[in-house]
NUBAVEX-476240 format. One record per atom (N, C-alpha, C): x, y, z; residue number from 1; residue in three letters; atom name. Coordinates in pm, 1 decimal. Example, Ala and Ser with C-alpha at 12.3 -4.5 7.8 and 13.67 -1.06 7.14 Angstrom:
NUBAVEX-476240
         px         py         pz   pos   code   site
     1319.0     -569.0      780.0     1    ala      N
     1230.0     -450.0      780.0     1    ala     CA
     1320.0     -330.0      780.0     1    ala      C
     1285.0     -225.0      708.0     2    ser      N
     1367.0     -106.0      714.0     2    ser     CA
     1290.0        3.0      787.0     2    ser      C
This chain:
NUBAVEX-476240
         px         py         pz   pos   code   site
       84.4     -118.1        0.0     1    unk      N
        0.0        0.0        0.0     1    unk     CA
       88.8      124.3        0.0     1    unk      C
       61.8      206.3      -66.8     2    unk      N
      111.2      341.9     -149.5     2    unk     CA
      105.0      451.1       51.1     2    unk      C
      194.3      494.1       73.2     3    unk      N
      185.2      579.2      164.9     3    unk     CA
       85.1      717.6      151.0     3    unk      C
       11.4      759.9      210.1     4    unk      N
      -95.1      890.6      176.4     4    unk     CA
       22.5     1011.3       97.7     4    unk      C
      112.7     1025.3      228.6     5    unk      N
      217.6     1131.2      265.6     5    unk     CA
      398.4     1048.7      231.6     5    unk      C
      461.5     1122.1      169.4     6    unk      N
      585.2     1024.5      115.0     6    unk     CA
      648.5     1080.4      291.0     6    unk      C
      604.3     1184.4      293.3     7    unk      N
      744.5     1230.2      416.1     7    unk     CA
      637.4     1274.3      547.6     7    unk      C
      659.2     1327.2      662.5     8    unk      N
      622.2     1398.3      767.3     8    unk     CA
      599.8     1537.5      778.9     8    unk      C
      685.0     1575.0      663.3     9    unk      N
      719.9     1732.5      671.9     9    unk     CA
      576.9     1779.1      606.4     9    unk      C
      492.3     1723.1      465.8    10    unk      N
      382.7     1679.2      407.9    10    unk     CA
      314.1     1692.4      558.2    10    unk      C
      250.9     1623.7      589.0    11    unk      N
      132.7     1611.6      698.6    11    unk     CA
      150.2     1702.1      792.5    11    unk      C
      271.2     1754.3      821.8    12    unk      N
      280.6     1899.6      956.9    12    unk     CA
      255.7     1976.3      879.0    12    unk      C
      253.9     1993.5      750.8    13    unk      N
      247.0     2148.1      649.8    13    unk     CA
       89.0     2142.8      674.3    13    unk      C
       -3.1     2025.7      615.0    14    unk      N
      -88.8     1998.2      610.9    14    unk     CA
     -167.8     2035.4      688.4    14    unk      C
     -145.6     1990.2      841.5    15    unk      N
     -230.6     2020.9      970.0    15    unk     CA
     -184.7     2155.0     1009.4    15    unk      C
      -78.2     2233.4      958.1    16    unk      N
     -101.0     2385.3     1000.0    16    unk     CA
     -191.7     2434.2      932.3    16    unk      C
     -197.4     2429.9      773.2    17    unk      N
     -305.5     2491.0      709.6    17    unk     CA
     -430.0     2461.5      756.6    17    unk      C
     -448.3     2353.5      783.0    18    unk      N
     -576.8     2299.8      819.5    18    unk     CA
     -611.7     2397.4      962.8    18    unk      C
     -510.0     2364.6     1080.8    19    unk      N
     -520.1     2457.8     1199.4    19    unk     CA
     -555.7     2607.1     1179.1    19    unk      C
     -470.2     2684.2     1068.9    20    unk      N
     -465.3     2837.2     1060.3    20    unk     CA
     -667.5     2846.1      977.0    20    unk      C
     -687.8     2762.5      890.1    21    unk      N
     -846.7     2722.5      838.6    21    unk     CA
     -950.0     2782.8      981.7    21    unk      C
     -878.7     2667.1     1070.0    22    unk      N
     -968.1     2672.6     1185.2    22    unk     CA
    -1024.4     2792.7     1304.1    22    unk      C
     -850.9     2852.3     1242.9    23    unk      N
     -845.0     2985.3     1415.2    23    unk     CA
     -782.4     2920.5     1481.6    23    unk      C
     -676.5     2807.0     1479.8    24    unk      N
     -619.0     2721.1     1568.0    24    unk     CA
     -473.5     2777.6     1560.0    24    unk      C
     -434.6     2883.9     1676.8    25    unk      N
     -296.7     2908.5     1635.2    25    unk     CA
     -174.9     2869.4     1692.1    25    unk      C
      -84.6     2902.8     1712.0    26    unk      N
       46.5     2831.3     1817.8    26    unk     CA
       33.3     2713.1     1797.6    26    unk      C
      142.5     2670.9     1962.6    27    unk      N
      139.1     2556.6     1951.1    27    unk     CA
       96.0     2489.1     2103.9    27    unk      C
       68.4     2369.8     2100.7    28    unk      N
       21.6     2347.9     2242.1    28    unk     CA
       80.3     2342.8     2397.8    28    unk      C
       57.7     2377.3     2422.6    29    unk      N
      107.1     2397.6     2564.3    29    unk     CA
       53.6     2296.3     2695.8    29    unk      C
      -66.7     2262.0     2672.0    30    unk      N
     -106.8     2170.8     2772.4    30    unk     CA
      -54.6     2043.3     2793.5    30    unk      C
      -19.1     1982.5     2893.7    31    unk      N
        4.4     1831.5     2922.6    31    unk     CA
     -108.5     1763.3     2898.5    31    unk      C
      -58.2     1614.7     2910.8    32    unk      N
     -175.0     1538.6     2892.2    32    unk     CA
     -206.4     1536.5     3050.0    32    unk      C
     -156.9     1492.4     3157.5    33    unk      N
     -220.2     1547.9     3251.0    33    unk     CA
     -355.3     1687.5     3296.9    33    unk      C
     -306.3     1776.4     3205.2    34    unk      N
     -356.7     1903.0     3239.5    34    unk     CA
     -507.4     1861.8     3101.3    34    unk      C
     -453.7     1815.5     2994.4    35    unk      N
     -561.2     1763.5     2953.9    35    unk     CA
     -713.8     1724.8     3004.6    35    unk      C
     -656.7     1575.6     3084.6    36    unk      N
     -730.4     1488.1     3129.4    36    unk     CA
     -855.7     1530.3     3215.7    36    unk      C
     -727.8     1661.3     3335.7    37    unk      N
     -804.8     1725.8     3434.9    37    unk     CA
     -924.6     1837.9     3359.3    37    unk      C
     -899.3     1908.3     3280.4    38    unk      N
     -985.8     1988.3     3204.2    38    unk     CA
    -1059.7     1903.8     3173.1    38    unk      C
    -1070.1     1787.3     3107.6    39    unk      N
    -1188.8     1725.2     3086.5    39    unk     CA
    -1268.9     1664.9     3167.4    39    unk      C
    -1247.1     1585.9     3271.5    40    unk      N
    -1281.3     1576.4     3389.7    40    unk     CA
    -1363.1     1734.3     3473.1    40    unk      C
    -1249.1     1830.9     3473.6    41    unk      N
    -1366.1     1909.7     3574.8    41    unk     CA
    -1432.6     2020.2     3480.1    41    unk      C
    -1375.1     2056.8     3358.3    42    unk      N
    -1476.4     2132.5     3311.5    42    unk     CA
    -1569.7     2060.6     3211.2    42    unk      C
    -1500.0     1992.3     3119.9    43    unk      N
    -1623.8     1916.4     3075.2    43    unk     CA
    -1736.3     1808.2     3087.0    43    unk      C
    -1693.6     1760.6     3241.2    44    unk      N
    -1741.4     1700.4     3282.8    44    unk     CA
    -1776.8     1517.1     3220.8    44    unk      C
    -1634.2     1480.6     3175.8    45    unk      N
    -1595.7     1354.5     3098.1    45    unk     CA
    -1587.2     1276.7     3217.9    45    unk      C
    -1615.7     1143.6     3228.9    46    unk      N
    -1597.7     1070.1     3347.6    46    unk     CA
    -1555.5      927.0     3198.6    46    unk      C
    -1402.8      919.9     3309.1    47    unk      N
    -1319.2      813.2     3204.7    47    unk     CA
    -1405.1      678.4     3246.7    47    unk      C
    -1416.2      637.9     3343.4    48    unk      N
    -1493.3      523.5     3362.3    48    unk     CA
    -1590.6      462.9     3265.5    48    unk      C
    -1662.7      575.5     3207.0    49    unk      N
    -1800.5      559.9     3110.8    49    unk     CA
    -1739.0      514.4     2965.6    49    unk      C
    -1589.9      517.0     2917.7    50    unk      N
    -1530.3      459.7     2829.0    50    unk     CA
    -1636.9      521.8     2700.6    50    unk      C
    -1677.5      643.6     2721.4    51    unk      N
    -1748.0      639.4     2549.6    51    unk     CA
    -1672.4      664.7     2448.8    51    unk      C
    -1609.0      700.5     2464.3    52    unk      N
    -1533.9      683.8     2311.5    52    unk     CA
    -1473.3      555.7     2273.3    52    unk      C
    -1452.5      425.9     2337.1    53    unk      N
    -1443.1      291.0     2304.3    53    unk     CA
    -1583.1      259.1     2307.3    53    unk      C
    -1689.9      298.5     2397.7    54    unk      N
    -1813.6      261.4     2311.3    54    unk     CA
    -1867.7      284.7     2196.7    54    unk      C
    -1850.3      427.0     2174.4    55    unk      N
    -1877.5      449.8     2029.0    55    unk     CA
    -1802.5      408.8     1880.8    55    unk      C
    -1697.3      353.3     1916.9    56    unk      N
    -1604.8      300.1     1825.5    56    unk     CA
    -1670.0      146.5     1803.7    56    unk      C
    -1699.4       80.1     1919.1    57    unk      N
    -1773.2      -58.3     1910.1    57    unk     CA
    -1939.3      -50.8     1846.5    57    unk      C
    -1968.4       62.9     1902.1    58    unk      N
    -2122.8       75.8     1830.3    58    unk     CA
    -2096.1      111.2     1678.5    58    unk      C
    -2020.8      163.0     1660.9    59    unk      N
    -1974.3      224.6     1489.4    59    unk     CA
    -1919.8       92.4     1454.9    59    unk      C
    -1857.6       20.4     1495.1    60    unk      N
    -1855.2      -95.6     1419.1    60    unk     CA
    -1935.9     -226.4     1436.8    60    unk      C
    -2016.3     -221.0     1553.6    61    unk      N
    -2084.3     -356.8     1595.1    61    unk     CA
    -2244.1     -333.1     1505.4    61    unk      C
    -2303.9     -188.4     1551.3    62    unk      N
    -2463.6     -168.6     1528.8    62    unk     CA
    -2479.5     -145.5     1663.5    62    unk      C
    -2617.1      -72.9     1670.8    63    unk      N
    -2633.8       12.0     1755.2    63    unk     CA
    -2658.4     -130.5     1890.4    63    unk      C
    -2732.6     -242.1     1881.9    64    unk      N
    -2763.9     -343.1     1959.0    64    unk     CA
    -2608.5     -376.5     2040.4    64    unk      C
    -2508.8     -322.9     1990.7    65    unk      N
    -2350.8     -416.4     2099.3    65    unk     CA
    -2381.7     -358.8     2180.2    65    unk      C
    -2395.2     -435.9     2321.2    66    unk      N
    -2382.5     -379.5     2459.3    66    unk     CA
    -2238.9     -425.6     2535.6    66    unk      C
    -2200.1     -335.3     2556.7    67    unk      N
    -2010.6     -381.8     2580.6    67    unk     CA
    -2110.2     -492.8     2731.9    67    unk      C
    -2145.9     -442.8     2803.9    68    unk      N
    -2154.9     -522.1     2941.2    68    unk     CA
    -2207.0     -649.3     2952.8    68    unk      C
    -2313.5     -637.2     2857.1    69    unk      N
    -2359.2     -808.8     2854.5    69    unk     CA
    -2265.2     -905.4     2872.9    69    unk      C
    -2322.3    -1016.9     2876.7    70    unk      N
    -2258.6    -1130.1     2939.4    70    unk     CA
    -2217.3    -1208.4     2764.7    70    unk      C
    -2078.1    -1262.5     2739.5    71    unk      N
    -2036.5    -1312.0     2625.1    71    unk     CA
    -2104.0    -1475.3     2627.8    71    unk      C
């Protein structure tokens, strides 16, 4: 399979344009720590609830996969 991007330098050019598109400027500054916590207390994400591995299993199972059921 044919690579999208031959090099790296390609895909960082890429995602600045795409970023400067957005209003997305600089560069990041947050930890993933400092991440985690922002999502946790301001957005109110609770990692336990795993939705974004649920929704990846519902996008590929159909809406009926219930991760908890019994196999």
């Amino acid at each position: 399979m044919k690579p999208f991007f031959r090099d790296k330098t390609e895909l960082v050019k890429l995602a600045r344009e795409v970023n400067a598109r957005a209003g997305i400027t600089g560069e990041p500054t947050m930890t993933v720590e400092e991440l985690r916590r922002y999502q946790v207390e301001v957005l109110g994400i609770r990692p336990e609830d795993n939705g974004a591995s649920r929704e990846l299993l519902r996008m590929r199972y159909g809406d009926d996969y219930d991760q908890d059921r019994d196999a």
